[in-house]
LUMKOLVEX-167668 format. One record per residue (C-alpha): residue number from 1; residue in one letter; x, y, z. Coordinates in nm, 3 decimals. Each point is the difference from the previous one (the first is absolute). Layout:
REM residues N
PT;NUM;A;X;Y;Z .
...
END
This chain:
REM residues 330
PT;1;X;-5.592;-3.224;-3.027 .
PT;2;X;-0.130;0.252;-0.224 .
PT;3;X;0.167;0.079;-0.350 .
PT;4;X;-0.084;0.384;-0.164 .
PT;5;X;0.177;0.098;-0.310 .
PT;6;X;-0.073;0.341;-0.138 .
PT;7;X;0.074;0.080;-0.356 .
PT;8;X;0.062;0.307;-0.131 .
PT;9;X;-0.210;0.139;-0.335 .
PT;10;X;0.277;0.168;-0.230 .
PT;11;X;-0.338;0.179;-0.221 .
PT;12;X;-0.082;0.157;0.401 .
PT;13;X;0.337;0.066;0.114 .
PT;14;X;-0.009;0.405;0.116 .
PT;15;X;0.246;0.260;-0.107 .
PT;16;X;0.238;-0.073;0.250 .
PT;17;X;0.048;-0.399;-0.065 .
PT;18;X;0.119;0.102;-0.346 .
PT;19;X;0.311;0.173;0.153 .
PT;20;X;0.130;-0.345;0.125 .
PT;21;X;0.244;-0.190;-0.202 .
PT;22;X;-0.207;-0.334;0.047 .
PT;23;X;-0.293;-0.156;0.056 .
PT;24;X;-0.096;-0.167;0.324 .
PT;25;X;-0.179;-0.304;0.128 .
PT;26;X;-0.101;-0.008;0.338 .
PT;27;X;-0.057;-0.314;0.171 .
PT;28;X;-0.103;-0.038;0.394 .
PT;29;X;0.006;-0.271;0.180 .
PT;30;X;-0.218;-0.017;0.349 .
PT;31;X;0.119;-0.223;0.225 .
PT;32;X;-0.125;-0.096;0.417 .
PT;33;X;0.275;0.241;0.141 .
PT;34;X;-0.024;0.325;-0.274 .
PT;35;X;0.098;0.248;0.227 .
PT;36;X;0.400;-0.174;-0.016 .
PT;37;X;-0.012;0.065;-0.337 .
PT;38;X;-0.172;0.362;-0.048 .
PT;39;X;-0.036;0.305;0.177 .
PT;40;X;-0.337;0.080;0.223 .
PT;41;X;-0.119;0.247;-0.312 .
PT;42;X;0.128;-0.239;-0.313 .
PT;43;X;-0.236;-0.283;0.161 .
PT;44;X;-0.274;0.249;0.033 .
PT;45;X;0.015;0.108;-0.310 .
PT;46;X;0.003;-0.335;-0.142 .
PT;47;X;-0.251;-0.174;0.178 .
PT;48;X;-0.272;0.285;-0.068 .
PT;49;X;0.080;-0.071;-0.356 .
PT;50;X;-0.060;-0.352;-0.002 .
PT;51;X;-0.332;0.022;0.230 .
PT;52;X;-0.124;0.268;-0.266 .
PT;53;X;0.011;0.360;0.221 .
PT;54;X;0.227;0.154;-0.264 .
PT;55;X;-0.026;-0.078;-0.406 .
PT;56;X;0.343;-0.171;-0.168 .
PT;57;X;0.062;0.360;-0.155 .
PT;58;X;0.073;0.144;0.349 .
PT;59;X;0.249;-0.293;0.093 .
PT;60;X;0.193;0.028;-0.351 .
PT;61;X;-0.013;0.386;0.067 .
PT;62;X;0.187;-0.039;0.313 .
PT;63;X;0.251;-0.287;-0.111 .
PT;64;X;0.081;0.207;-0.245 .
PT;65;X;0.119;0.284;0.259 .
PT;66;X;0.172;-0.301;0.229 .
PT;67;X;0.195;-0.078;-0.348 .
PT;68;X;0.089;0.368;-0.111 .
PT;69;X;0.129;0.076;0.354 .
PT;70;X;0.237;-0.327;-0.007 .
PT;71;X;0.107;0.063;-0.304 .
PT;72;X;0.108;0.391;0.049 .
PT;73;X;0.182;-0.170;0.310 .
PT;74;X;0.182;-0.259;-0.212 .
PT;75;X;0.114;0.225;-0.247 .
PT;76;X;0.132;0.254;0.266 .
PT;77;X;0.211;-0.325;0.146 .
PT;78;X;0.137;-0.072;-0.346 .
PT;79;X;0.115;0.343;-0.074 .
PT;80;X;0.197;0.015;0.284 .
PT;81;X;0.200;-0.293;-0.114 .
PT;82;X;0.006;0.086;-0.328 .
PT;83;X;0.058;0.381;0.020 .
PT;84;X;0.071;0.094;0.335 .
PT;85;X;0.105;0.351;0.097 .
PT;86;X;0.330;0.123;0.016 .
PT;87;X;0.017;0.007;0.365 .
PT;88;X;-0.093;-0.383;-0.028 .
PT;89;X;0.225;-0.058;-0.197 .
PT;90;X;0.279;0.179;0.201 .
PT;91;X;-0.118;-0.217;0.312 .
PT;92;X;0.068;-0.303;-0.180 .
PT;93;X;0.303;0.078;-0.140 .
PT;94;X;0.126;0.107;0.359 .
PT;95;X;-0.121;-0.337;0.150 .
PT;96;X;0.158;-0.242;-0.248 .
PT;97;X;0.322;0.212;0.054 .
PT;98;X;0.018;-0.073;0.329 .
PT;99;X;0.242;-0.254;0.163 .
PT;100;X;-0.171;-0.361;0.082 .
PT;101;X;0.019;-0.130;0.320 .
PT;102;X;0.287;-0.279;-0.093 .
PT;103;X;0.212;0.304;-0.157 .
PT;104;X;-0.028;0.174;0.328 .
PT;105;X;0.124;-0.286;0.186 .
PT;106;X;0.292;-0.066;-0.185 .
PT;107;X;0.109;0.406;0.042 .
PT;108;X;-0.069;-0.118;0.357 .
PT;109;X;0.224;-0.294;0.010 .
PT;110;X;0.291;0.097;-0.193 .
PT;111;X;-0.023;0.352;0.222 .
PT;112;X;0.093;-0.247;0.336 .
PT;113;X;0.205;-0.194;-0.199 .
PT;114;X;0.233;0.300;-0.102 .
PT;115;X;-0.028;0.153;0.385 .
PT;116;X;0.102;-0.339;0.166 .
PT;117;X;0.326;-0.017;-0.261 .
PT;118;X;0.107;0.390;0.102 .
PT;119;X;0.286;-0.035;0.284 .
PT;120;X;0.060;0.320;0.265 .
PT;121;X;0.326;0.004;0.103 .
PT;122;X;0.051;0.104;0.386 .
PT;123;X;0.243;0.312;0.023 .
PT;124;X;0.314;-0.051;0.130 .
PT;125;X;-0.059;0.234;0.273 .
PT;126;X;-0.277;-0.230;0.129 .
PT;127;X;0.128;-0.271;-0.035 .
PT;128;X;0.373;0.041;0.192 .
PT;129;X;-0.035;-0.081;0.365 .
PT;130;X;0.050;0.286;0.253 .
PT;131;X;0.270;-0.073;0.253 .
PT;132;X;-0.113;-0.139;0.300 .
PT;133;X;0.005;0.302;0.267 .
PT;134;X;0.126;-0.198;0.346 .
PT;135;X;-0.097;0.205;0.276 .
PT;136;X;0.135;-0.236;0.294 .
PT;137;X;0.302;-0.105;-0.088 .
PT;138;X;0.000;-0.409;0.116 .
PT;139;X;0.261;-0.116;0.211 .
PT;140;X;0.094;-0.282;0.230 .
PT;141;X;-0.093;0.008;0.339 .
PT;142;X;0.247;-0.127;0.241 .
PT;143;X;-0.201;-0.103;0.305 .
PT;144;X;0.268;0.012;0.247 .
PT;145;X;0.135;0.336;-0.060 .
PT;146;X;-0.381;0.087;0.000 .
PT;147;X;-0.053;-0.143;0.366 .
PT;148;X;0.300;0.086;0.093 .
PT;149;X;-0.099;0.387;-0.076 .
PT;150;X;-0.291;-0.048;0.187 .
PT;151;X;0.113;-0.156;0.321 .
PT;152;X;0.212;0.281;0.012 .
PT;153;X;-0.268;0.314;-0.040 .
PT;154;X;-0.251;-0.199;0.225 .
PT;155;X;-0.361;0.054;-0.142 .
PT;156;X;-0.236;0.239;0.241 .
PT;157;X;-0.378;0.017;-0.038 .
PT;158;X;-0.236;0.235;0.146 .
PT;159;X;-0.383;0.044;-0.097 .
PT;160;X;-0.149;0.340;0.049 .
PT;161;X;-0.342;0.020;0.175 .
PT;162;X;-0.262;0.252;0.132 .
PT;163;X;-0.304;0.089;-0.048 .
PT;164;X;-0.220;0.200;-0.353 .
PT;165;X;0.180;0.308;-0.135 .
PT;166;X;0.303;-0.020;0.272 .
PT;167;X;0.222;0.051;-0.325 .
PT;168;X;0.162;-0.328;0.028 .
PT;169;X;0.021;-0.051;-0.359 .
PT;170;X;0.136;0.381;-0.063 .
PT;171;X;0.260;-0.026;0.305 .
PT;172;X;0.119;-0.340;-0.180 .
PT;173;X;0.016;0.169;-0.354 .
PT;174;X;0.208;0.320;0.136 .
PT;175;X;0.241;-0.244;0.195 .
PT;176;X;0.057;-0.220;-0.356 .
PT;177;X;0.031;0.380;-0.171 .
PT;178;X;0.279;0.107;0.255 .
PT;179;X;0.171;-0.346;-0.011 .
PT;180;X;0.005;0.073;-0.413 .
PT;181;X;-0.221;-0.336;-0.077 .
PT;182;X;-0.210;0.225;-0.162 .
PT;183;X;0.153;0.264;-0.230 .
PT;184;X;-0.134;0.362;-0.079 .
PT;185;X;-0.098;-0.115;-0.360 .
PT;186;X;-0.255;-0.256;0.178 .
PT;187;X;-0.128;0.239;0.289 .
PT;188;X;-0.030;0.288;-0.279 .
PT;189;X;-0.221;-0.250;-0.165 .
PT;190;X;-0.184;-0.081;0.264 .
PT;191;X;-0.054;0.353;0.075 .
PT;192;X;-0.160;0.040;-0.327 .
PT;193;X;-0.283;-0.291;-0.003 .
PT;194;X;-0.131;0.081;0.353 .
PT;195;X;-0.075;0.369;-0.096 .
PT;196;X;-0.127;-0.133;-0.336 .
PT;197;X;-0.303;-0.148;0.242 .
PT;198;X;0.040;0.305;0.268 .
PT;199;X;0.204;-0.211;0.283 .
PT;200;X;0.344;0.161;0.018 .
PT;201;X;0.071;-0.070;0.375 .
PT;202;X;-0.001;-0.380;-0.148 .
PT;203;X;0.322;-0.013;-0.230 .
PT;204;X;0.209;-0.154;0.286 .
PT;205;X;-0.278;-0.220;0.097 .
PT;206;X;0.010;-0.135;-0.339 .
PT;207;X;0.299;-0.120;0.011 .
PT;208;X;-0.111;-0.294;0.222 .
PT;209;X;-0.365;0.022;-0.141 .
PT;210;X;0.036;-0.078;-0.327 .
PT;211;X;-0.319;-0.216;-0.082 .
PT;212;X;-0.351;0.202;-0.187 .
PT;213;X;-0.191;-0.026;0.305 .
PT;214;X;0.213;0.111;0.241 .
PT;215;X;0.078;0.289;-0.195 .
PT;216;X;-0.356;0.086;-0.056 .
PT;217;X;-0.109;-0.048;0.383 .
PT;218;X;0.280;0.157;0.152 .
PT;219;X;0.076;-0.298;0.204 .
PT;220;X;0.210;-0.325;0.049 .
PT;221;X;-0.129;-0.267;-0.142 .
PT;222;X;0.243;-0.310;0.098 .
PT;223;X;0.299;-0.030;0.094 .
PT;224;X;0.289;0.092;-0.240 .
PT;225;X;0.387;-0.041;0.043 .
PT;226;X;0.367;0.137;-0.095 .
PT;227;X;0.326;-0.042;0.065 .
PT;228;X;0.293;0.240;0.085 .
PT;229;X;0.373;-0.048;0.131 .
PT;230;X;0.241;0.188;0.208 .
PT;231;X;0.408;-0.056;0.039 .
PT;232;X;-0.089;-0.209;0.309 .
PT;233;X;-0.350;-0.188;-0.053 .
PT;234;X;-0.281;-0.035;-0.224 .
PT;235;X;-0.383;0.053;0.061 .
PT;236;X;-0.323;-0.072;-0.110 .
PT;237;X;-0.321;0.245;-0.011 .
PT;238;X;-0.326;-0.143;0.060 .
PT;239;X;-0.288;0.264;0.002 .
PT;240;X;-0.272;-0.116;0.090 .
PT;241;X;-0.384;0.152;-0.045 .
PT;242;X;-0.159;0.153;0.303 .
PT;243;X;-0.359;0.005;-0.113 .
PT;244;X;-0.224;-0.231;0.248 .
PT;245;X;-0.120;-0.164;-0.299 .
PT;246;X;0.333;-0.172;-0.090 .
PT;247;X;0.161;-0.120;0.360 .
PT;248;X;0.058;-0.337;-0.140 .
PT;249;X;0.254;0.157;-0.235 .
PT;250;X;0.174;0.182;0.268 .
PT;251;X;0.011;-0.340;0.190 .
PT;252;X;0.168;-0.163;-0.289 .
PT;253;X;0.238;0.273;-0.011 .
PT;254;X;0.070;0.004;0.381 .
PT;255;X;0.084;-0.406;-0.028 .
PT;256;X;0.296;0.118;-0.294 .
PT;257;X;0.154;0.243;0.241 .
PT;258;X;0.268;-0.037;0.290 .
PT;259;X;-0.152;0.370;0.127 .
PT;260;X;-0.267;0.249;-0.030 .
PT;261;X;0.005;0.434;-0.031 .
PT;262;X;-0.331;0.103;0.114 .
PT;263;X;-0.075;0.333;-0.156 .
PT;264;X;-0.194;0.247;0.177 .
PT;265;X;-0.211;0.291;-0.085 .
PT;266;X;0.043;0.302;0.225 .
PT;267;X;-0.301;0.210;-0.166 .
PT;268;X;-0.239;-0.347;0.048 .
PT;269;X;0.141;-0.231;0.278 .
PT;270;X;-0.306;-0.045;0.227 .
PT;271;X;-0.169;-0.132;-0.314 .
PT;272;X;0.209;-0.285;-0.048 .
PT;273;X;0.109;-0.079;0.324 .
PT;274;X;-0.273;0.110;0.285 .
PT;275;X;-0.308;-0.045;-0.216 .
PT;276;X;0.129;-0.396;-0.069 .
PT;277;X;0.140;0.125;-0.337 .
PT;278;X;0.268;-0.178;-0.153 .
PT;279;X;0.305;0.132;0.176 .
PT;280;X;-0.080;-0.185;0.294 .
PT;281;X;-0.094;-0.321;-0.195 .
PT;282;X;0.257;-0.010;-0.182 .
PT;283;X;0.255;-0.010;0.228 .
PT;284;X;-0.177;-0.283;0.199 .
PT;285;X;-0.010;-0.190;-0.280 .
PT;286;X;0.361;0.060;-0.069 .
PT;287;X;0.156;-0.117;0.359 .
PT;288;X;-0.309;-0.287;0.000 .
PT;289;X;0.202;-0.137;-0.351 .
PT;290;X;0.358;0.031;0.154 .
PT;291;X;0.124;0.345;-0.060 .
PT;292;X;0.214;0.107;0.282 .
PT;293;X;0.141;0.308;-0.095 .
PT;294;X;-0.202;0.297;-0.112 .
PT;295;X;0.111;0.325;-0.101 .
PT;296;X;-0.265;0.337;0.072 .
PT;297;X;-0.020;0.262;-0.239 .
PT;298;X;-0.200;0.255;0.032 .
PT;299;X;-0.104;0.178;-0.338 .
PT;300;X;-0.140;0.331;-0.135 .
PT;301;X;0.157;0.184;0.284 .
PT;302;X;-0.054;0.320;-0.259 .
PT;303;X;-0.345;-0.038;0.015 .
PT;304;X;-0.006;0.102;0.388 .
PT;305;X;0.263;0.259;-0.015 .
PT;306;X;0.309;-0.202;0.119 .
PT;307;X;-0.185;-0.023;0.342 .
PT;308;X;0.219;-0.149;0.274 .
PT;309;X;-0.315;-0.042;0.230 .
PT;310;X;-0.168;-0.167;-0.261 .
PT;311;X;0.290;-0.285;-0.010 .
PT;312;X;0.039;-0.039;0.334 .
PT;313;X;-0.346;-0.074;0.032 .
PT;314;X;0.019;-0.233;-0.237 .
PT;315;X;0.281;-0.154;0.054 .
PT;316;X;-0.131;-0.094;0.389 .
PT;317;X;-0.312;-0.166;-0.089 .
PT;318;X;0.173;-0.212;-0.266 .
PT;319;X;0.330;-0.056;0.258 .
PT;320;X;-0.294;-0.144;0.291 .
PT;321;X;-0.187;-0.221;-0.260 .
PT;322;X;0.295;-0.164;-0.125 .
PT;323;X;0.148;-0.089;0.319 .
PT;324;X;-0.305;-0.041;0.211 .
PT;325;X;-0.225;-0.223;-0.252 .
PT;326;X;0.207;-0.107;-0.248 .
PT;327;X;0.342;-0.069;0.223 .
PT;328;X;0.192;0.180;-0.225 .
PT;329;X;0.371;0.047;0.162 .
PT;330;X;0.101;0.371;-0.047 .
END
């Protein structure tokens, strides 16, 4: 360890050192590690001193500079505390006005605590009950009189078969409409949602085909049921779908029925009944599950100008299949 101390000559001191307020002493210690203690140029500047490059008038000269710069420094730090500016001093005044943290709190906590003591009252509008709006009015069922009604008006049912697009499901609807199961109001409604999609000619088909899909594909779907009554009896409707695709629904409505109307279409017969369609299948399926009676009715009669020719023709070929293959008694 090397020890340097470097004292300044007040008979040599330059024109400058006179301006400071004090004298200095300068005293440098070297140690093993000096660059922790002094910057790359300090040590320089030292060390040439000590080894002799540059004369002790040089080093005082630039300690001296060192000193005037820290002291110009200092005494710009104390004259902002001690004088500072007016904006300074508006700063400060605006920060120690401002609410501590604890203060802010408490606002906080005495805001929820005045909320959670306010009551709202419920108007008296709201809060009365509405009357209960009975739309069925509930009554006692007297099971006898009930059977005793229907052993009297003995319960007929009939599912209606045939093949795609026969107009089972619109021959159905128009027989409910006529019976005045369905009233204008409905069919007028009807009416208006199959034009809203550009299918008209479906209204009375609707009546029966009342789910989305059916609706949308213009065909029967599964089998759906109602219920009408005359003076004498009462009947249930089964329609049934005459797409290929669902013959397992038509079978489950053929087991629910005591007969079947087959529903034929004048304008299209050959393709449901010659060309294996589902005229023929249909009613093989229907006297192969029990069905004894079938009523023919041949549809869309319009279509082929009220042509007698064109039932009679039909009207054979169906007549021979039903009592040659299917032992139908006519």
């Amino acid at each position: 360890m090397i020890d340097a101390d470097v004292d300044a000559d007040k008979s040599k001191k330059t024109e400058s050192d006179t301006q400071l307020p004090f004298e200095f002493e300068v005293s440098v210690q070297i140690i093993d590690r000096p660059h922790r203690f002094l910057t790359f140029e300090s040590r320089n500047t030292l060390t040439n001193a000590l080894t002799g490059d540059k004369s002790t008038k040089q080093l005082e000269s630039q300690v001296s500079n060192k000193r005037r710069k820290i002291y110009h420094e200092h005494s710009n730090l104390l004259n902002f505390f001690t004088n500072p500016s007016e904006s300074v001093k508006k700063t400060i005044k605006k920060n120690l006005e401002k609410s501590k943290p604890s203060s802010e709190k408490d606002k906080v906590s005495k805001l929820a605590d005045d909320v959670s003591k306010v009551k709202i009252s419920k108007p008296a509008a709201a809060t009365a009950k509405k009357p209960a709006v009975v739309s069925k009015p509930k009554q006692k069922i007297n099971l006898d009189v009930e059977l005793k009604k229907k052993n009297e008006k003995p319960n007929l049912s009939f599912v209606v078969i045939g093949h795609v697009d026969s107009g089972k499901s619109t021959m159905t609807g128009r027989l409910l409409y006529d019976l005045n199961i369905v009233d204008s109001k409905t069919l007028h409604k009807l009416t208006k949602e199959s034009e809203s999609i550009g299918k008209a000619s479906f209204s009375l088909a609707w009546i029966m085909d009342q789910t989305k899909e059916e609706r949308n594909r213009g065909i029967t779907v599964d089998i759906c049921q109602t219920q009408f009554e005359t003076k004498q009896s009462s009947f249930t409707i089964i329609d049934s779908p005459g797409h290929k695709d669902y013959v397992p629904q038509m079978i489950n409505g053929v087991t629910q029925a005591d007969l079947a109307i087959a529903i034929i279409d004048a304008s299209s017969f050959e393709s449901g009944f010659i060309a294996d369609g589902q005229t023929k299948e249909h009613l093989t399926i229907a006297k192969s599950l029990g069905i004894e009676k079938c009523i023919l009715l041949i549809n869309k009669m319009d279509v082929v100008g009220w042509s007698q020719d064109r039932y009679e023709e039909i009207k054979d070929q169906l007549t021979e299949f039903l009592t040659d293959e299917l032992k139908y008694v006519i």
